[in-house]
C-alpha positions as a Markdown table, in Angstrom:
| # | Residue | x | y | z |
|---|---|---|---|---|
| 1 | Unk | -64.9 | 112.7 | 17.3 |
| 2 | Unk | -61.7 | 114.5 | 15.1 |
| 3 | Unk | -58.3 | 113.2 | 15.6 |
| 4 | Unk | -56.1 | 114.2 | 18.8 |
| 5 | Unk | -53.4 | 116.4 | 17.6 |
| 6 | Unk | -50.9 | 113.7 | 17.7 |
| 7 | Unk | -47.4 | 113.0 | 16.1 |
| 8 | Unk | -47.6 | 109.3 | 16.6 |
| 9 | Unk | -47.9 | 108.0 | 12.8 |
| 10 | Unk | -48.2 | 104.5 | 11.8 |
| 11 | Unk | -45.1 | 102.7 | 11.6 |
| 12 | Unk | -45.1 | 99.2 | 9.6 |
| 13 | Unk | -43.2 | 96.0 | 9.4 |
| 14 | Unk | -41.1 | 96.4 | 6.1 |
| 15 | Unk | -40.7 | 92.3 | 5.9 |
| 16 | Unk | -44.2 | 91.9 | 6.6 |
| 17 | Unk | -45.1 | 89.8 | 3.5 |
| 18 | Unk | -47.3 | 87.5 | 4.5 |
| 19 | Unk | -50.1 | 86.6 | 1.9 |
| 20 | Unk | -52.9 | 84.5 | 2.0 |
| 21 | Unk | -55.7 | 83.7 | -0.9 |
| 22 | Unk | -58.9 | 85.8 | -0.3 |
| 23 | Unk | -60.8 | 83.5 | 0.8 |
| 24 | Unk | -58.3 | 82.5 | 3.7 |
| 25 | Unk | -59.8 | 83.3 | 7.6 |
| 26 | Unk | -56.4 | 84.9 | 8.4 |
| 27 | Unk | -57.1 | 87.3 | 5.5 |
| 28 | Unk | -57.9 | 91.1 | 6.5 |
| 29 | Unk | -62.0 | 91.2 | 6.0 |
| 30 | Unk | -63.5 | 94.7 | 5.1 |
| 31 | Unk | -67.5 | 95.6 | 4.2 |
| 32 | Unk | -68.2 | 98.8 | 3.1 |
| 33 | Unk | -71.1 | 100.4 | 4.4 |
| 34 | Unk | -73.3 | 103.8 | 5.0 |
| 35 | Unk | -70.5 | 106.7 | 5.1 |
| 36 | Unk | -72.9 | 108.0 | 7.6 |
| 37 | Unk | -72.6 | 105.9 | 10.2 |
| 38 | Unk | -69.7 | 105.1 | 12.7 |
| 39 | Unk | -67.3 | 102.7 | 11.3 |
| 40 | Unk | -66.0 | 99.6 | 13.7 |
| 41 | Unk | -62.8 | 98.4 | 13.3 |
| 42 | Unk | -62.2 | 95.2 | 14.8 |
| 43 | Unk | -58.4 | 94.2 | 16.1 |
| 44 | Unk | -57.5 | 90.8 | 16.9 |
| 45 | Unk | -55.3 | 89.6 | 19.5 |
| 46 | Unk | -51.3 | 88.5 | 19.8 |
| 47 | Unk | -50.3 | 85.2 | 17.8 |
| 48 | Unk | -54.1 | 85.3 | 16.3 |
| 49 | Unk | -55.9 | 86.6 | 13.3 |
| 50 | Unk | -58.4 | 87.6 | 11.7 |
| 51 | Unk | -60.5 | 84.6 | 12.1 |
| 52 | Unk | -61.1 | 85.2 | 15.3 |
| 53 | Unk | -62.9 | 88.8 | 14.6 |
| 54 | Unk | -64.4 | 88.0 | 11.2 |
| 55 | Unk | -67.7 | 85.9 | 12.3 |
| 56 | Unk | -68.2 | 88.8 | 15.0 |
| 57 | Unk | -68.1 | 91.2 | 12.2 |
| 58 | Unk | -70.1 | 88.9 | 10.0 |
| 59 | Unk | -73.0 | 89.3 | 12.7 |
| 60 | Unk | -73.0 | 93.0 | 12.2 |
| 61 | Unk | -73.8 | 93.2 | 8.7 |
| 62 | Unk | -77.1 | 94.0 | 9.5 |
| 63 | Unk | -76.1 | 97.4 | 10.5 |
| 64 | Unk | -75.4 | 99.0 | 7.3 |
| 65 | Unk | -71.8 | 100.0 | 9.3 |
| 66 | Unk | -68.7 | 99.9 | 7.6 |
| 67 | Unk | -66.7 | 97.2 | 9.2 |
| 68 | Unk | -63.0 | 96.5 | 9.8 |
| 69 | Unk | -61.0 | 93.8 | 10.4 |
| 70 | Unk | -57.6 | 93.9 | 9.4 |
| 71 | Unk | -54.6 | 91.7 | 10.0 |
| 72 | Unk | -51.3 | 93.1 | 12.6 |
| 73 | Unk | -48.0 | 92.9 | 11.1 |
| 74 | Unk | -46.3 | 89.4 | 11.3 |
| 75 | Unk | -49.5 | 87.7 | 12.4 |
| 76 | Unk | -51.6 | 84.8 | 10.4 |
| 77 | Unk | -48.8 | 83.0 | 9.3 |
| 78 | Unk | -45.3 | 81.3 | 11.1 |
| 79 | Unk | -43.9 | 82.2 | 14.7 |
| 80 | Unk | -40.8 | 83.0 | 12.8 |
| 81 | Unk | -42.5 | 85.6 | 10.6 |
| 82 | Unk | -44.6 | 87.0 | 13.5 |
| 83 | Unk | -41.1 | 87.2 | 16.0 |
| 84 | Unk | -39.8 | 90.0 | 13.6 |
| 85 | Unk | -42.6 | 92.7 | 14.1 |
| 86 | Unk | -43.4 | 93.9 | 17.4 |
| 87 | Unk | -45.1 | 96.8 | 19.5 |
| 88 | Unk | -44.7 | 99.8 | 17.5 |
| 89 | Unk | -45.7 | 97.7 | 14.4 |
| 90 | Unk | -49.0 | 96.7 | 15.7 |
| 91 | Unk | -49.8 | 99.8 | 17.1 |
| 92 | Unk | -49.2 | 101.2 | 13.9 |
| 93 | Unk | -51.1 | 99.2 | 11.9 |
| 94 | Unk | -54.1 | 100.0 | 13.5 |
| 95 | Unk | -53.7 | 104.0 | 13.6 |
| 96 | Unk | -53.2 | 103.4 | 9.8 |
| 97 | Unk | -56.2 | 101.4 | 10.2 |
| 98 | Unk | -58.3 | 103.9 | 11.7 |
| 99 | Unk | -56.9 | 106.8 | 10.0 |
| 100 | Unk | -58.5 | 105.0 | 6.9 |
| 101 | Unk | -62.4 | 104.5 | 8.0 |
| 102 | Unk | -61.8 | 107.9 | 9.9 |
| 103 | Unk | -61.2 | 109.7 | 6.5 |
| 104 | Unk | -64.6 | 108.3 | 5.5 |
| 105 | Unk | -66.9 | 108.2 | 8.3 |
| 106 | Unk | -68.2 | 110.7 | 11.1 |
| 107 | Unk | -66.3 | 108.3 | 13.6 |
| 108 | Unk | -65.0 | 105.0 | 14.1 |
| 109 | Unk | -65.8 | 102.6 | 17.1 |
| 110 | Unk | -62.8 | 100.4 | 18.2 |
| 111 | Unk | -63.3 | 96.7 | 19.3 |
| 112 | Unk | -60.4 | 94.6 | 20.5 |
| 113 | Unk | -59.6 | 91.5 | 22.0 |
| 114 | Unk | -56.9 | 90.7 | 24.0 |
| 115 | Unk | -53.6 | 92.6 | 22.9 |
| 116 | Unk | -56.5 | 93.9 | 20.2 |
| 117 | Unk | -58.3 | 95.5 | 23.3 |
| 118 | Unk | -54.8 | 96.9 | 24.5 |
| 119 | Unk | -54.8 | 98.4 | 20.3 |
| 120 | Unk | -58.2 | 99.5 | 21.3 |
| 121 | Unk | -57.1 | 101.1 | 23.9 |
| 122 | Unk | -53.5 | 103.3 | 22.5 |
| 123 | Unk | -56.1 | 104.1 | 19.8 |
| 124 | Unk | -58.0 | 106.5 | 22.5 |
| 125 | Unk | -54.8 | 108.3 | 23.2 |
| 126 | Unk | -53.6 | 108.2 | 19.8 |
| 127 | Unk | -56.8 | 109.5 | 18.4 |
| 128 | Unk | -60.6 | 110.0 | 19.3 |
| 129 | Unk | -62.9 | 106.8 | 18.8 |
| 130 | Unk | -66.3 | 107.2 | 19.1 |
| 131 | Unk | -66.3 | 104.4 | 21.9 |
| 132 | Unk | -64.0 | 101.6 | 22.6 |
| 133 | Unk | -65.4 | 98.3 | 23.8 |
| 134 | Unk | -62.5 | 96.0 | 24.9 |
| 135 | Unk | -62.7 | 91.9 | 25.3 |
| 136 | Unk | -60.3 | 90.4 | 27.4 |
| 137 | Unk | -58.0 | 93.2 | 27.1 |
| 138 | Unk | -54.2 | 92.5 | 28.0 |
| 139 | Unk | -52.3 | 94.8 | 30.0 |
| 140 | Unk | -49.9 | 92.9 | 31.4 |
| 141 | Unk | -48.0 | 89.9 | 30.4 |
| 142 | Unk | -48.6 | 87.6 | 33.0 |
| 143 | Unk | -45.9 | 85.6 | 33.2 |
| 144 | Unk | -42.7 | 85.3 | 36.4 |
| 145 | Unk | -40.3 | 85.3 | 33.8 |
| 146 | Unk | -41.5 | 88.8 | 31.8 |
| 147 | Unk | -38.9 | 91.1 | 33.3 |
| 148 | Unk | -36.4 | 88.9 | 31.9 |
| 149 | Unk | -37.8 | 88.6 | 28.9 |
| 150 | Unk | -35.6 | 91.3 | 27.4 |
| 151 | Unk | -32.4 | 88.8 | 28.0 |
| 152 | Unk | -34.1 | 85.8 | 27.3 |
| 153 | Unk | -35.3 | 86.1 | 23.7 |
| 154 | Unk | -31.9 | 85.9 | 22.5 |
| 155 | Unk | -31.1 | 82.3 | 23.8 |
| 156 | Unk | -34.8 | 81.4 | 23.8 |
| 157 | Unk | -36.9 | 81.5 | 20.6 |
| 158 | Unk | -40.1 | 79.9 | 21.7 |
| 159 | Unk | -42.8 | 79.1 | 24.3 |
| 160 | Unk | -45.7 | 77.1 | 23.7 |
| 161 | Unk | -48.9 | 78.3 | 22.5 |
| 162 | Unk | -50.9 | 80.7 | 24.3 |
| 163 | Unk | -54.1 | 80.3 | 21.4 |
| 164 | Unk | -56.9 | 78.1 | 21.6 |
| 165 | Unk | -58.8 | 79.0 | 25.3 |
| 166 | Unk | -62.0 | 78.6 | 24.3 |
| 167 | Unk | -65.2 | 77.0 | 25.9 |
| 168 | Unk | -67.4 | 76.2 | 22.9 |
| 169 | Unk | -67.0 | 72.9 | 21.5 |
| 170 | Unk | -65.7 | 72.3 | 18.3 |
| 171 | Unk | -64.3 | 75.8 | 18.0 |
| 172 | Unk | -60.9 | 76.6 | 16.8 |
| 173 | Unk | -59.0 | 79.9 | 16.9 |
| 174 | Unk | -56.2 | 78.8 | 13.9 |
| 175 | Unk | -53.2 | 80.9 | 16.6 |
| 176 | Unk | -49.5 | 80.4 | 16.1 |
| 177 | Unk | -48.5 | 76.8 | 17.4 |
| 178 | Unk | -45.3 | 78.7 | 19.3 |
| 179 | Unk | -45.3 | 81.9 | 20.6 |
| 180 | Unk | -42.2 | 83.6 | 19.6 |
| 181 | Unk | -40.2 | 85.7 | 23.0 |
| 182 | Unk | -39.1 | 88.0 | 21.1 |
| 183 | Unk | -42.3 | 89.2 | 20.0 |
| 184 | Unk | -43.7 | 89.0 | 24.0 |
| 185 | Unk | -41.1 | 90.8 | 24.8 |
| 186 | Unk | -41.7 | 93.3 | 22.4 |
| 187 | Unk | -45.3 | 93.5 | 24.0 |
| 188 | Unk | -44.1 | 93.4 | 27.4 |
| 189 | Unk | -42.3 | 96.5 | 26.4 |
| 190 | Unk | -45.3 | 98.5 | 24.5 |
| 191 | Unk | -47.7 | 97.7 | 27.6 |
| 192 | Unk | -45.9 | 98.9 | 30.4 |
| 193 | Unk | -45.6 | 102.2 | 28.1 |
| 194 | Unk | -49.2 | 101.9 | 27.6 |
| 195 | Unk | -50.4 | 101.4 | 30.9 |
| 196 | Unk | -48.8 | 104.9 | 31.8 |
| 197 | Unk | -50.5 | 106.3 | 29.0 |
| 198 | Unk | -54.1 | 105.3 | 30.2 |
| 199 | Unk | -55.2 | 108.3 | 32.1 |
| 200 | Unk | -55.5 | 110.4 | 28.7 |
| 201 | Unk | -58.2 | 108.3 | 27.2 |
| 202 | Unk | -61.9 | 110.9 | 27.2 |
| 203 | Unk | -63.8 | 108.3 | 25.1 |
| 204 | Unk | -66.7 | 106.1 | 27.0 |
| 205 | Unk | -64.9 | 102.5 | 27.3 |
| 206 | Unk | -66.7 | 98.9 | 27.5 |
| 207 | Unk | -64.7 | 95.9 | 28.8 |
| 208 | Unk | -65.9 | 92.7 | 28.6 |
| 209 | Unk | -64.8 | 90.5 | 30.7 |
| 210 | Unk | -64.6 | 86.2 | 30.4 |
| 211 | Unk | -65.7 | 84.1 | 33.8 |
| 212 | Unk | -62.8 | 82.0 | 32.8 |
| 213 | Unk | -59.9 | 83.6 | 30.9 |
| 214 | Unk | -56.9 | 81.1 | 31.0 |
| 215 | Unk | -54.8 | 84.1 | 29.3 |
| 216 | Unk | -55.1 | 87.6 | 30.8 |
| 217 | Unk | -56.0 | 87.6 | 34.6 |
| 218 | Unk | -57.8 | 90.1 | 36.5 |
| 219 | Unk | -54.8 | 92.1 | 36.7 |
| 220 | Unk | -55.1 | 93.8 | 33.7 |
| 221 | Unk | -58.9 | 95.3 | 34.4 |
| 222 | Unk | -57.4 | 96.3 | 37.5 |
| 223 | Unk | -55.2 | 98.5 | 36.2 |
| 224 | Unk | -57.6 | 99.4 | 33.7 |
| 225 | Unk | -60.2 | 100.7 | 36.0 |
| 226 | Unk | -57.7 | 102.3 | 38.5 |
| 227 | Unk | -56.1 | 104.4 | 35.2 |
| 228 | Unk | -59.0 | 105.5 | 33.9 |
| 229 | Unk | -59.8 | 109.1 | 34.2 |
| 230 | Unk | -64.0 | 107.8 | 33.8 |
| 231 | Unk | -65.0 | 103.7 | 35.1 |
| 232 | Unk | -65.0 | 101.8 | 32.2 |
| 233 | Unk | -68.9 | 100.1 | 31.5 |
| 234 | Unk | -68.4 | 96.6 | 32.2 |
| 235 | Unk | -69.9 | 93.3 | 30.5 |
| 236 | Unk | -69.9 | 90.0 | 31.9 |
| 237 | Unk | -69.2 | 87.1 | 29.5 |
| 238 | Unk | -70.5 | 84.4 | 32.1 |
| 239 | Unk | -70.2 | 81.2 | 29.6 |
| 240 | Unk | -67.0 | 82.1 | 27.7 |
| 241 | Unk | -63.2 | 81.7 | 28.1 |
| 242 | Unk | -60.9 | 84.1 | 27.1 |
| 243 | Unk | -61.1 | 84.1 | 22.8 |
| 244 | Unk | -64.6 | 85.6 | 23.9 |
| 245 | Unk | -65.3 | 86.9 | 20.3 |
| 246 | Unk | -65.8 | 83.0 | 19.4 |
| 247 | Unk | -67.3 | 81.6 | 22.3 |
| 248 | Unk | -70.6 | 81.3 | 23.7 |
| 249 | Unk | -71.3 | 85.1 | 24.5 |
| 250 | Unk | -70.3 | 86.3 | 21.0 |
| 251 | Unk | -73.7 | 88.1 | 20.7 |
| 252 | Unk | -73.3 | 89.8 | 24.0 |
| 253 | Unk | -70.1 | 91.5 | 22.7 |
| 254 | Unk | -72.4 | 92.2 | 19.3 |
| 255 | Unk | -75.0 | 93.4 | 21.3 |
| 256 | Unk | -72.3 | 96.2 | 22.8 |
| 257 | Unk | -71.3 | 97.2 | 19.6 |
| 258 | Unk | -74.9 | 97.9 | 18.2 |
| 259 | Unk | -75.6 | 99.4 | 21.2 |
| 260 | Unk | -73.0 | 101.6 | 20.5 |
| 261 | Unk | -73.6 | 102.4 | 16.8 |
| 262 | Unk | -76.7 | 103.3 | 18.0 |
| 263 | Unk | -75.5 | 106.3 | 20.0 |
| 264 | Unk | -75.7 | 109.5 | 18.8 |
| 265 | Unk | -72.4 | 110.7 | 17.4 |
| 266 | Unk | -70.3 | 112.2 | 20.5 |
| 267 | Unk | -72.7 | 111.2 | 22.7 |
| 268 | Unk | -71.5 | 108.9 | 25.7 |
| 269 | Unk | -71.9 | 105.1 | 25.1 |
């Protein structure tokens, strides 16, 4: 699918200087592929990294796809560092993601977990994704305290860790140890914009969804499904929590992707 028409151009964090030696999991991971296929972008979710998409990726090597997984603004590294990006940086970052495998491929296929999956989604207003499979996506912040969040970041720099809700054993996520307010505020902010932007999205959508998600609750597919102009295809992840993409049902999110790569171009996944 071409581009929407759309004015929206990446934006980017200018003190986003975070570096990290290549062989570091928070490092942006890219394999170049067949330039005839779909590309996939991978986006992970807030306070995370990387890490957290790359052994999905990894399991789609097989593929021959060109595959994306690059790291948001301010994440990877300290909760100070990530509290001075926000929304429009993110959201940024991965139209300048996609703008990149779009220039090089017939179409791209968006996969996003968490505030990744709510990426996923702006993507499919702010372009035209072949498909968009979502994991966990967050739509809201689910929290008492989020309309105030807007007074409180000032007084209140931190809140504990939101990383780490996974079943496996043995697993770990490498998230922020703090979660900065001011960048959930930030969030807060960009989803409630998002949420009325929903409606305009024309690509076929996948969520997969965690048994036991200790992060996003069943709000957010709610509102998903209800804003949709077409019912999004969903996937039950019955053995995972919510960082799906390294729990138990990895390969049923890898399984939606190939099934996906495998559809013909502009065809409905």
């Amino acid at each position: 699918m071409a581009p929407h028409d759309s004015t929206r151009q990446p934006q980017t964090a200018s003190d986003d200087e975070i570096s990290f030696p290549p062989d570091s999991p928070h490092t942006a991971w890219h394999q170049l592929g067949s330039a005839d296929l779909p590309a996939v972008l991978l986006l992970h979710g807030f306070t995370g990294s990387p890490s957290s998409m790359r052994p999905l990726a990894e399991s789609l090597q097989d593929t021959s796809a060109t595959l994306s997984v690059p790291r948001l603004p301010g994440h990877g590294g300290t909760w100070q560092q990530l509290r001075r990006t926000g929304w429009d940086h993110w959201r940024g970052a991965a139209i300048a993601a996609y703008d990149e495998l779009a220039d090089e491929h017939p179409g791209v296929i968006v996969v996003g977990q968490s505030m990744g999956g709510a990426l996923a989604l702006a993507l499919g207003i702010d372009r035209r994704p072949e498909a968009i499979i979502t994991v966990n996506p967050a739509l809201h912040v689910d929290s008492p305290l989020a309309p105030a969040l807007p007074l409180l970041w000032p007084f209140v720099a931190t809140v504990p860790s939101i990383g780490g809700d996974i079943e496996k054993a043995g697993v770990v996520e490498g998230a922020n140890d703090r979660t900065p307010v001011r960048a959930v505020a930030s969030m807060h902010r960009g989803l409630a914009g998002l949420r009325d932007e929903l409606w305009m999205i024309d690509c076929p959508v996948t969520v997969c969804l965690s048994g036991r998600d200790g992060v996003v609750s069943p709000r957010s597919f709610r509102t998903l499904r209800s804003r949709l102009g077409t019912p999004p295809r969903t996937v039950a992840l019955r053995r995972s929590r919510h960082v799906a993409t390294l729990d138990h049902d990895a390969d049923v999110i890898a399984g939606e992707i190939r099934r996906a790569l495998q559809t013909p171009i502009g065809g409905a996944a």
